[in-house]
BAVOMI-5351 format. One record per residue (C-alpha): residue number from 0; residue in three letters; x, y negated, z. Coordinates in Angstrom, 3 decimals. Each point is the difference from the previous one (the first is absolute). Example, Ala and Ser with C-alpha at 12.3 -4.5 7.8 and 13.67 -1.06 7.14 Angstrom:
BEGIN
0|ALA|12.300|4.500|7.800
1|SER|1.370|-3.440|-0.660
***
This chain:
BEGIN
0|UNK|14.861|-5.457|22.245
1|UNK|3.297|1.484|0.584
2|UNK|1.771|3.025|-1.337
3|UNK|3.031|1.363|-0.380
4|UNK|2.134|-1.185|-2.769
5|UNK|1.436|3.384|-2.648
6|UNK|3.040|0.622|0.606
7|UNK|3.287|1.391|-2.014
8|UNK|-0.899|2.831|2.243
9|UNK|-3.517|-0.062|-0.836
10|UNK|0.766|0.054|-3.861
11|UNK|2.696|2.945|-0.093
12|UNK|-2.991|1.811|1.528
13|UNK|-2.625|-0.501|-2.479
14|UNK|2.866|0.607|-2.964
15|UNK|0.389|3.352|1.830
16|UNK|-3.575|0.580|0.130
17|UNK|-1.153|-1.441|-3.931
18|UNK|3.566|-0.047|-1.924
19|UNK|1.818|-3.074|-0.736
20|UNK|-2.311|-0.035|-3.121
21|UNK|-2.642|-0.436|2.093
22|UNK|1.021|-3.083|2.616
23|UNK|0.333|-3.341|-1.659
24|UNK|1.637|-2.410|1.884
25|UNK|1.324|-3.061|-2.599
26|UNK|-2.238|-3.290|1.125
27|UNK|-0.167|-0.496|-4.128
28|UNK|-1.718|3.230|-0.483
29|UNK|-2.168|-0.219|3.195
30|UNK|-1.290|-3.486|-1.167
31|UNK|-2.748|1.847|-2.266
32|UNK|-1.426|1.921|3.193
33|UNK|-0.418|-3.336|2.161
34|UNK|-3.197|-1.325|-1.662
35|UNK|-3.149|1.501|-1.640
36|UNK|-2.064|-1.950|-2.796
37|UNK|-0.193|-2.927|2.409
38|UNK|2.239|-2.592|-1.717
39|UNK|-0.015|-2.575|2.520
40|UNK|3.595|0.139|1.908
41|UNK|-0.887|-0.915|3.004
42|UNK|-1.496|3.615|0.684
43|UNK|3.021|1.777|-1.349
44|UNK|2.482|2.129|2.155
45|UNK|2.831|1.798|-0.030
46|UNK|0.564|3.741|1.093
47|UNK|3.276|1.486|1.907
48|UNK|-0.342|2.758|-2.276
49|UNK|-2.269|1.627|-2.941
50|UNK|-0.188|3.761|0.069
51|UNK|-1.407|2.334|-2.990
52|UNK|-0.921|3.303|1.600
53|UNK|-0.934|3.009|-2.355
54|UNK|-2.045|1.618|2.288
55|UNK|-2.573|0.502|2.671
56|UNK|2.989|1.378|2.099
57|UNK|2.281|-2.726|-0.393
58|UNK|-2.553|-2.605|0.695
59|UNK|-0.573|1.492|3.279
60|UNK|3.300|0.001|0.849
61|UNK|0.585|-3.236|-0.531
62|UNK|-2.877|-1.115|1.971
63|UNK|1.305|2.485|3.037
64|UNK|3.044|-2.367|0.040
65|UNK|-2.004|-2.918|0.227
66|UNK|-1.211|0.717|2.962
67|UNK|2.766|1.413|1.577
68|UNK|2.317|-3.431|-1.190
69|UNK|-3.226|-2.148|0.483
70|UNK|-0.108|-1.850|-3.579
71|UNK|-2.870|-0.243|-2.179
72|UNK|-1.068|1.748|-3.066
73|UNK|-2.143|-1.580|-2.855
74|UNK|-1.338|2.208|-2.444
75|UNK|-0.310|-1.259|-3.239
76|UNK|-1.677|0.964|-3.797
77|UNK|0.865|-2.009|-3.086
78|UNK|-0.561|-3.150|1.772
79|UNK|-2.678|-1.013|-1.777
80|UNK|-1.827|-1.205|3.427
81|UNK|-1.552|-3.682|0.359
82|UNK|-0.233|-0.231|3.501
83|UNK|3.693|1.111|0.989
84|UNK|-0.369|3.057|1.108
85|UNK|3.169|1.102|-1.037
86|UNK|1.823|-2.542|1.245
87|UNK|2.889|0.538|2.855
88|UNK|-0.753|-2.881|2.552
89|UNK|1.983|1.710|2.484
90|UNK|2.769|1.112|-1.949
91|UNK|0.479|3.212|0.378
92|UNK|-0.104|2.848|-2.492
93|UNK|-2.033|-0.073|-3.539
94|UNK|-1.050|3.783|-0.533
95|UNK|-1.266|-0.244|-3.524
96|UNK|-1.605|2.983|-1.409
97|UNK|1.134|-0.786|-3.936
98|UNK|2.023|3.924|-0.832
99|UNK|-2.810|1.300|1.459
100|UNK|-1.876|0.201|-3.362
101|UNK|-1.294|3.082|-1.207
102|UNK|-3.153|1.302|-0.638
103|UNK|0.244|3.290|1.456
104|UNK|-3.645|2.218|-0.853
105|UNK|-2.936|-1.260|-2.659
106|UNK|-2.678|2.313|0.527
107|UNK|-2.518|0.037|-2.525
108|UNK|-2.467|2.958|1.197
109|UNK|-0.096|-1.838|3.913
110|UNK|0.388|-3.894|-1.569
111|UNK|2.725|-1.221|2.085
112|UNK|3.644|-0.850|-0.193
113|UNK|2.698|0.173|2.575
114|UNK|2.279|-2.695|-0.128
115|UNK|3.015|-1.699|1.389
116|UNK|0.112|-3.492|1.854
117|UNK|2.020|-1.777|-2.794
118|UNK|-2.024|1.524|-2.884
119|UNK|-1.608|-3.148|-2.190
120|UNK|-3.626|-0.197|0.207
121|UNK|0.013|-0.705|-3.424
122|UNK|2.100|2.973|-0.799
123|UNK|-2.639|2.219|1.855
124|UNK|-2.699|-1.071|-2.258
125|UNK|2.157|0.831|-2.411
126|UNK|0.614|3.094|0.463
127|UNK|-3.688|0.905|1.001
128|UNK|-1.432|-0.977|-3.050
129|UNK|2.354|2.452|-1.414
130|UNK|-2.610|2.897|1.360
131|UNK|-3.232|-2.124|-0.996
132|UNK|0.285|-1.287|3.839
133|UNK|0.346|-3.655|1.149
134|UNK|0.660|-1.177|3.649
135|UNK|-1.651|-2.701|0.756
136|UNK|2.243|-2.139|1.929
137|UNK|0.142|-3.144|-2.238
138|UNK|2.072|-3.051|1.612
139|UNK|0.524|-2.229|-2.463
140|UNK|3.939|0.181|0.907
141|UNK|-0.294|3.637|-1.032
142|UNK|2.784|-0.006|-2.489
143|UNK|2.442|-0.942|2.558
144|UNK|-1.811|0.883|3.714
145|UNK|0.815|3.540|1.629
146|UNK|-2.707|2.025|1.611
147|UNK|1.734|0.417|3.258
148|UNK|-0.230|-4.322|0.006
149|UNK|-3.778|0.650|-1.514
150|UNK|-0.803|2.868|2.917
151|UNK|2.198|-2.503|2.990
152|UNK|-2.482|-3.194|-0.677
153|UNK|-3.042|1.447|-1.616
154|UNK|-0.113|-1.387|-3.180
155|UNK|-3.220|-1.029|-1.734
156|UNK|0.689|-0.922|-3.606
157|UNK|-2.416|-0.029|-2.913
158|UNK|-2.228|3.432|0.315
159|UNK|-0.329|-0.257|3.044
160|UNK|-3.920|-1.208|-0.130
161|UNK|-0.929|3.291|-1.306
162|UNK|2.337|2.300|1.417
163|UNK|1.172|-1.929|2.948
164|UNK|3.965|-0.760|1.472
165|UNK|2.678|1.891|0.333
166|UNK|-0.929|1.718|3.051
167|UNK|-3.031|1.371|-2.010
168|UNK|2.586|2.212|-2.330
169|UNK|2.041|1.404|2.706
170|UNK|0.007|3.684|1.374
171|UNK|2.490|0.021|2.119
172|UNK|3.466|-1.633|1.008
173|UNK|3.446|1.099|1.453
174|UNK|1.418|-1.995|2.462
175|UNK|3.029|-1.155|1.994
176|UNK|-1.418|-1.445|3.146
177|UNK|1.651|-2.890|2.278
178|UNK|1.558|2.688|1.679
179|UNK|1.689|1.602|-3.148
180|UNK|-2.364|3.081|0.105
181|UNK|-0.982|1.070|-2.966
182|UNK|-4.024|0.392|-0.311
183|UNK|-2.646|1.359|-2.759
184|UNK|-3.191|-1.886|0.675
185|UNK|-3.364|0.663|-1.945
186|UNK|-0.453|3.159|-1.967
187|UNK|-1.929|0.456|-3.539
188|UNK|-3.027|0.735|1.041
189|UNK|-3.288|-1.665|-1.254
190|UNK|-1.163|-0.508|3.944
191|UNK|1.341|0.614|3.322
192|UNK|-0.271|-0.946|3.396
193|UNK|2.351|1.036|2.345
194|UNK|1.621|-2.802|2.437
195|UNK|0.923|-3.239|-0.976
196|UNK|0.373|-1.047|-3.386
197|UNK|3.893|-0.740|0.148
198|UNK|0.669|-0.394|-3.696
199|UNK|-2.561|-2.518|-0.063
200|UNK|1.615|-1.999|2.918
201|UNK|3.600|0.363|-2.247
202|UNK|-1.375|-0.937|-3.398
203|UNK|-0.080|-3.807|0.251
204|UNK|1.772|-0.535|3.079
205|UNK|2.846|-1.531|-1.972
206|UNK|3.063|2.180|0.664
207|UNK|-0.320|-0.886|3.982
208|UNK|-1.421|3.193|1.041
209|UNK|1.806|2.649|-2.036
210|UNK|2.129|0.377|-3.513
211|UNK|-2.408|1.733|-2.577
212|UNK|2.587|2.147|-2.202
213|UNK|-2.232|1.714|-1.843
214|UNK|-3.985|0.711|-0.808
215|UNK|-2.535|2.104|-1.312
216|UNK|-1.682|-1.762|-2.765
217|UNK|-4.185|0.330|-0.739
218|UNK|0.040|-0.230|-4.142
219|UNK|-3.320|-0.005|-2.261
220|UNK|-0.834|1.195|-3.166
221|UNK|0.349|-2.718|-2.781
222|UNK|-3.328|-1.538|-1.354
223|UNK|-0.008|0.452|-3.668
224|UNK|-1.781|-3.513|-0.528
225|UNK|1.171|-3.152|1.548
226|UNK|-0.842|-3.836|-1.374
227|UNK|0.861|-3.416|1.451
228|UNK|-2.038|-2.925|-0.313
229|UNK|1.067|-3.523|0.462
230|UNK|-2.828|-2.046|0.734
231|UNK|1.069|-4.048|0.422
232|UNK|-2.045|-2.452|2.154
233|UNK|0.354|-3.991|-0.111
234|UNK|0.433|-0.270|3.784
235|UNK|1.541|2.556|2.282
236|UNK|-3.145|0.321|2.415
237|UNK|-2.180|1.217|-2.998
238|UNK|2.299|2.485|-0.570
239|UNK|0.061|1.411|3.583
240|UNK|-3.323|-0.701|0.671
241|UNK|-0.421|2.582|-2.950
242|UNK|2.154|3.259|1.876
243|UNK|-2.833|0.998|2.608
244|UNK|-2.615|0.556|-2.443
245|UNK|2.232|1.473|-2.072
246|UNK|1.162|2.394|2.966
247|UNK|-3.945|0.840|0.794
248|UNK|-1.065|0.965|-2.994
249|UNK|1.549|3.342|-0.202
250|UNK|2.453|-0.880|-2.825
251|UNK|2.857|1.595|1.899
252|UNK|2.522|-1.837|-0.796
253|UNK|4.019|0.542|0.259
254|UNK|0.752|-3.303|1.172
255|UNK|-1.091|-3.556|-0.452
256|UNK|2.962|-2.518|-0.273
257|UNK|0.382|-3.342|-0.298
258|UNK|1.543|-3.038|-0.911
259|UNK|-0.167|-4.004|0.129
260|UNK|0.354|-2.116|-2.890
261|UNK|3.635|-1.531|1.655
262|UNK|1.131|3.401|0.608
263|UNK|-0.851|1.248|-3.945
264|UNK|1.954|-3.173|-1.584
265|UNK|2.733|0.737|2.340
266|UNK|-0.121|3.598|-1.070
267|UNK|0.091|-1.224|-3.784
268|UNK|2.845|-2.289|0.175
269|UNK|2.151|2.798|2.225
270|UNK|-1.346|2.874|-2.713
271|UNK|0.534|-2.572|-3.034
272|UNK|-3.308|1.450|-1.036
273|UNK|-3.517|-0.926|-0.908
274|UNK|-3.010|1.517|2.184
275|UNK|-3.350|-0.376|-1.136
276|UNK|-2.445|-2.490|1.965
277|UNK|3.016|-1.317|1.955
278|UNK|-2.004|-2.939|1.067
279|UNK|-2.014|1.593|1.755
280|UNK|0.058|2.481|2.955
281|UNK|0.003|3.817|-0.471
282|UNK|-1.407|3.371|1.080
283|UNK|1.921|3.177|-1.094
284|UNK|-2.718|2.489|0.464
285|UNK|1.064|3.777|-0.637
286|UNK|-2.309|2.522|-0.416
287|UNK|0.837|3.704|-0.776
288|UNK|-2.460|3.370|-0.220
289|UNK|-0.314|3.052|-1.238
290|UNK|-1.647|-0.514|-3.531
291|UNK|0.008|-2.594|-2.483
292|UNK|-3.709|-0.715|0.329
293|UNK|0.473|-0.639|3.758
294|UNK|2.670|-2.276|-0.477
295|UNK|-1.925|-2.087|-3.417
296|UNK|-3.275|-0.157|2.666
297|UNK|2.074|-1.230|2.788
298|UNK|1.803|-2.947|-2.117
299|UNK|-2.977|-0.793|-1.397
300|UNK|-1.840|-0.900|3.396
301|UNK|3.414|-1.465|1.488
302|UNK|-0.210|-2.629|-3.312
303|UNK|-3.637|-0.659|0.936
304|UNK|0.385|-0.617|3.775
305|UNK|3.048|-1.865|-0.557
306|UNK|-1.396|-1.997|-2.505
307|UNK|-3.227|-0.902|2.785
308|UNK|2.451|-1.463|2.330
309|UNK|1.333|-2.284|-2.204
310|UNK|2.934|1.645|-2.442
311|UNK|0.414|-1.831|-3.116
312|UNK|1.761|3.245|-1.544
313|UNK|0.419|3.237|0.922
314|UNK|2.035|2.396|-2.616
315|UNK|1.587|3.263|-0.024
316|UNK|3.877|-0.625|0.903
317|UNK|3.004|0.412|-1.139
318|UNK|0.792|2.490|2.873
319|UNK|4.296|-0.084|-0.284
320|UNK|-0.264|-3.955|-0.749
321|UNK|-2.408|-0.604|3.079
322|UNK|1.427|2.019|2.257
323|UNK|4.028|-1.311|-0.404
324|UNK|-1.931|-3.199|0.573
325|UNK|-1.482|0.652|3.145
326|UNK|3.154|1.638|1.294
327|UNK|2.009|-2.748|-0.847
328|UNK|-1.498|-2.209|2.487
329|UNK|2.769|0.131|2.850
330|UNK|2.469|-0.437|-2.577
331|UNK|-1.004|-2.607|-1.541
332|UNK|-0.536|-1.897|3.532
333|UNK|3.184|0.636|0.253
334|UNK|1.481|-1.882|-2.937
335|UNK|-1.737|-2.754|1.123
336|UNK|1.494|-0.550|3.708
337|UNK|2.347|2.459|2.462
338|UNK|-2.146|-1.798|2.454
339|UNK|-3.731|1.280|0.311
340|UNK|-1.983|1.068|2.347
341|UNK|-1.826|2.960|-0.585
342|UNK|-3.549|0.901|1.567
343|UNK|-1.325|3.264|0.108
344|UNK|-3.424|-0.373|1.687
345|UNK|-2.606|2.369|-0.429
346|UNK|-4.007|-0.560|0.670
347|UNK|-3.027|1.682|-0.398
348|UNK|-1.028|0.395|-3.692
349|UNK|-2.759|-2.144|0.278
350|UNK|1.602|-2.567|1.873
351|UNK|2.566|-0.952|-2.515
352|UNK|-2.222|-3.001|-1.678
353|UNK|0.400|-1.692|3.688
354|UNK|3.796|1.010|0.077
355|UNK|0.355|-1.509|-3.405
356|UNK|-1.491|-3.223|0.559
357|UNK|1.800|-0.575|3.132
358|UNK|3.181|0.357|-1.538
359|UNK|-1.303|-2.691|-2.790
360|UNK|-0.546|-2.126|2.662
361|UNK|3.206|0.470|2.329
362|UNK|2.403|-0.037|-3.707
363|UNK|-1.821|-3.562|-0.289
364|UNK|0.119|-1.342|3.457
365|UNK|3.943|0.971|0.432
366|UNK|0.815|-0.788|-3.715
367|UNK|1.002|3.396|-0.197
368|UNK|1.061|1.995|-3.654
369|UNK|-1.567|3.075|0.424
370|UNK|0.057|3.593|-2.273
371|UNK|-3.047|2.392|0.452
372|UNK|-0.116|3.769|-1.015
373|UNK|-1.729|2.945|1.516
374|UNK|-1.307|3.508|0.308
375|UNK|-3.037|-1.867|0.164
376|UNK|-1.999|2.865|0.390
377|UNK|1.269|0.979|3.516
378|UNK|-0.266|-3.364|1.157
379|UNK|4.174|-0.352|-0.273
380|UNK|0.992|-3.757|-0.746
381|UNK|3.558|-0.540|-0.638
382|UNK|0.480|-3.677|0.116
383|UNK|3.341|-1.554|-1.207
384|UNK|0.516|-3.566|1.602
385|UNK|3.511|-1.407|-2.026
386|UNK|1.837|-2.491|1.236
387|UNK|-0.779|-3.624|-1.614
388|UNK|3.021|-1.301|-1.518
389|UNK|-0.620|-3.483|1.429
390|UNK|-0.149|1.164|3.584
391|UNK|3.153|1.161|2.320
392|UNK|-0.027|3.084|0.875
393|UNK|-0.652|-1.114|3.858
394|UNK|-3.298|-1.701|-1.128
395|UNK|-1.350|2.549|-2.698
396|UNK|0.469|2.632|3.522
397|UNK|-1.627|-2.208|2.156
398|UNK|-3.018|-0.300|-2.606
399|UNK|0.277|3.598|-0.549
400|UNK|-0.055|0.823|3.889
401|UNK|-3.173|-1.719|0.438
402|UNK|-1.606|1.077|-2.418
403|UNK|0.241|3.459|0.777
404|UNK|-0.968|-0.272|3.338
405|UNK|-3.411|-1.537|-1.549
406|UNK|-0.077|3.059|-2.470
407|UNK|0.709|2.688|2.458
408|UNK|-2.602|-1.498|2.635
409|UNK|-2.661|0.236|-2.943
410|UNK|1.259|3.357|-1.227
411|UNK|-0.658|1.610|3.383
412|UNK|-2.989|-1.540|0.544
413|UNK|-1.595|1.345|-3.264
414|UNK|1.356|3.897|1.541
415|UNK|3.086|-0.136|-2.037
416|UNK|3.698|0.441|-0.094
417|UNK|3.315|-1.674|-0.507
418|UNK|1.276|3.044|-1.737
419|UNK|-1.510|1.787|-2.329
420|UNK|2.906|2.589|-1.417
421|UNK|3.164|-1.798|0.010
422|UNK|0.232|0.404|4.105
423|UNK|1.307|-2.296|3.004
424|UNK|3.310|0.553|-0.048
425|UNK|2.346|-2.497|1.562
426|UNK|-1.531|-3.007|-1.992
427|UNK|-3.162|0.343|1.443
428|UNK|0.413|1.418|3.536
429|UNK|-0.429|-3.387|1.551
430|UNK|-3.616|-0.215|-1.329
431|UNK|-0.784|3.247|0.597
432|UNK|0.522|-0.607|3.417
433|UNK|-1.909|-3.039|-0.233
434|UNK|-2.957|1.442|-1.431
435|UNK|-0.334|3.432|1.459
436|UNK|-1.771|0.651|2.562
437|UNK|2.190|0.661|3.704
438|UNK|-1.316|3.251|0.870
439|UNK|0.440|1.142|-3.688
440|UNK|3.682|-1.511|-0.018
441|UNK|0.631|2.057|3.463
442|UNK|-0.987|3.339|-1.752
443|UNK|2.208|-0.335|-2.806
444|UNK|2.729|-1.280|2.215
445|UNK|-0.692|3.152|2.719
446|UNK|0.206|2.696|-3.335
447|UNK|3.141|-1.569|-1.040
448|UNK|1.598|0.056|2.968
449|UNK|-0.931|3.566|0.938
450|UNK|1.192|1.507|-3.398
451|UNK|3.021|-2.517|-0.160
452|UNK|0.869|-0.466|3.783
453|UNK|3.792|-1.549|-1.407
454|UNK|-1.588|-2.181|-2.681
455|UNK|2.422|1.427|-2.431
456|UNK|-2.688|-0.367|-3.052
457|UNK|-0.670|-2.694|-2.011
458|UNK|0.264|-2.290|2.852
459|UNK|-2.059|-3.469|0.172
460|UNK|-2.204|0.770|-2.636
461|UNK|-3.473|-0.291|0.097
462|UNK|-0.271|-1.168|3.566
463|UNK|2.931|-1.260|2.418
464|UNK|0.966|3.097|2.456
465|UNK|1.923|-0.663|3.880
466|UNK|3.878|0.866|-0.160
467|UNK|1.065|3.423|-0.046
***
């Protein structure tokens, strides 16, 4: 794909549009903005420039010159993205929505918040619990992930069994289309049907379809009672097998999570910290209500039903100890091996025994070293395959390859997903193309090109596009 390259020309013009402040041009201080959490080199890239706009007005001005100078624009969060998203392919321009930050309205009588692109999820929650309120948007990047990144790939994250993803919690957006236009799409109302549901087609569509600068927040009022139970299996498919039932028998729960034996010692060594029943395999089961008695009742049947399927403990948790745990996982991947490959599948609940012995089986027949967490209560498996540190790097690929065309032919055929909440991005446009169906490919293609005629946004993400 060809554009054109920024010019001196180019650059004096967005200085004059943002202030020099604004326009950051020094390759040492644009290396942060040409990867997201993907570690692996080979999928980093450079941009011809990083811009920092302050508003809704500046962004669209910036993306009016990109189309009239033909370069392309990727939007960008805190780069906390796994499936770069963020990432500049083309070169081009980085628009990253960082000074836009602010948390603008909380209101408490209506329960919602508007906020600004930049603003940190986790600061949001923050801030709503201030008025008794929480938002429910939980990813478990929060402390560092922006909602505009949250809103752009619809991120799941750990409540999002009970009270769904992020496009659950939004009212409305305001956005800078492909053409720089600037848009307000949804409204806060509880229903409505009136022409197509354009915020839904933005939220998730990965920054290719339109820049979200700011939102309209849905925030709920703060259960007073709240308990998590860990509940530790000897093998990993008695622990799954145990999430249906617990999901049909009206316990309600917050979210179900999960995680493999490997993945807790590696979570240990990286935390320098003890977990209880480490040798096993875990469910973090949350339930919240209204009363105390509702809560004691609810724990009670979760220890029995847990305890049927197989648990050989099941205690109250240390909520702030479990939790850094389980949110620890990518990290401490991490400080095992840059080089990882990192699944995101998602399944039908009550397929994710099958899933789970598949992968068993492929980790054994390619000799693979596998870590296994998940929101295991929406079906959402994120399997980490590292790289062996007897194998090249050419060989532990090749084995990797393979296997993942085995895993995504048996994911499908079981009605799920490659991506559960972390998107396609550019890592995994190849098999999205692979996998999805033609005529489904051709309707995403035909709305992108309609809305984004220049191919100015986020270009070659998700699926490849014609030239411009």
């Amino acid at each position: 794909m060809t554009y054109s390259p920024i010019t001196p020309e180019v650059k004096d013009k967005l200085i004059s549009l943002l202030g020099r402040e604004n326009v950051i041009t020094d390759t040492e201080k644009m290396q942060p903005y040409a990867h997201d959490e993907v570690t692996d080199p080979a999928y980093h890239h450079l941009p011809e420039v990083v811009v920092t706009p302050e508003t809704t007005e500046q962004t669209a001005a910036v993306v009016r010159l990109a189309n009239q100078y033909r370069f392309p624009v990727v939007p960008r969060g805190a780069g906390t993205g796994l499936a770069c998203g963020a990432v500049p392919i083309y070169g081009g321009l980085v628009l990253s929505l960082e000074k836009m930050n602010h948390i603008l309205e909380i209101n408490d009588t209506a329960m919602y918040a508007v906020v600004e692109a930049g603003v940190r999820t986790a600061d949001l929650q923050e801030a709503a619990m201030k008025h008794n309120l929480f938002y429910a948007g939980d990813p478990c990047s929060g402390d560092s992930c922006q909602i505009g990144g949250n809103i752009a790939t619809n991120a799941g994250g750990n409540k999002a069994v009970k009270y769904g993803t992020t496009r659950h919690q939004i009212y409305d957006i305001t956005v800078v289309n492909p053409l720089g236009e600037i848009v307000r799409l949804g409204t806060r109302l509880k229903k409505q049907s009136t022409g197509y549901m354009l915020d839904g087609l933005i939220i998730g569509s990965e920054g290719t379809l339109g820049i979200i600068t700011n939102a309209t927040v849905k925030l709920l009022p703060l259960l007073p009672y709240k308990v998590d139970i860990l509940a530790v299996f000897e093998t990993a498919e008695t622990a799954i097998n145990a999430v249906s039932d617990i999901l049909r028998n009206n316990l309600t729960p917050t979210c179900i999570e999960f995680m493999d034996t490997a993945t807790l010692h590696s979570v240990e060594k990286f935390l320098n910290m003890s977990l209880p029943g480490s040798n096993g395999n875990h469910l973090i089961i949350e339930i919240e209500g209204e009363t105390e008695d509702d809560v004691d009742d609810k724990t009670v049947r979760l220890d029995e039903l847990c305890t049927k399927h197989g648990a050989v403990d099941v205690l109250v948790a240390d909520s702030k100890r479990i939790w850094k745990a389980r949110k620890a996982f990518a990290e401490a991947v991490r400080a095992e091996t840059l080089i990882v490959c990192k699944e995101d599948i998602v399944v039908p609940v009550h397929k994710e025994p099958e899933l789970l012995t598949f992968i068993a089986a492929q980790s054994a027949k390619y000799s693979l070293i596998t870590r296994i967490a998940a929101h295991a209560g929406d079906g959402n498996i994120h399997l980490n395959i590292l790289k062996n540190d007897n194998l090249s790097y050419e060989e532990w690929k090749s084995r990797t390859d393979r296997n993942q065309q085995e895993l995504y032919s048996f994911v499908y055929s079981v009605g799920g997903r490659l991506s559960g909440e972390h998107g396609i991005g550019y890592k995994r446009r190849d098999l999205m193309e692979e996998f999805t169906a033609p005529v489904e490919l051709s309707m995403m293609r035909a709305v992108k090109k309609a809305l984004d005629p220049n191919n100015i946004l986020n270009p070659g993400k998700i699926f490849t596009f014609p030239t411009p």
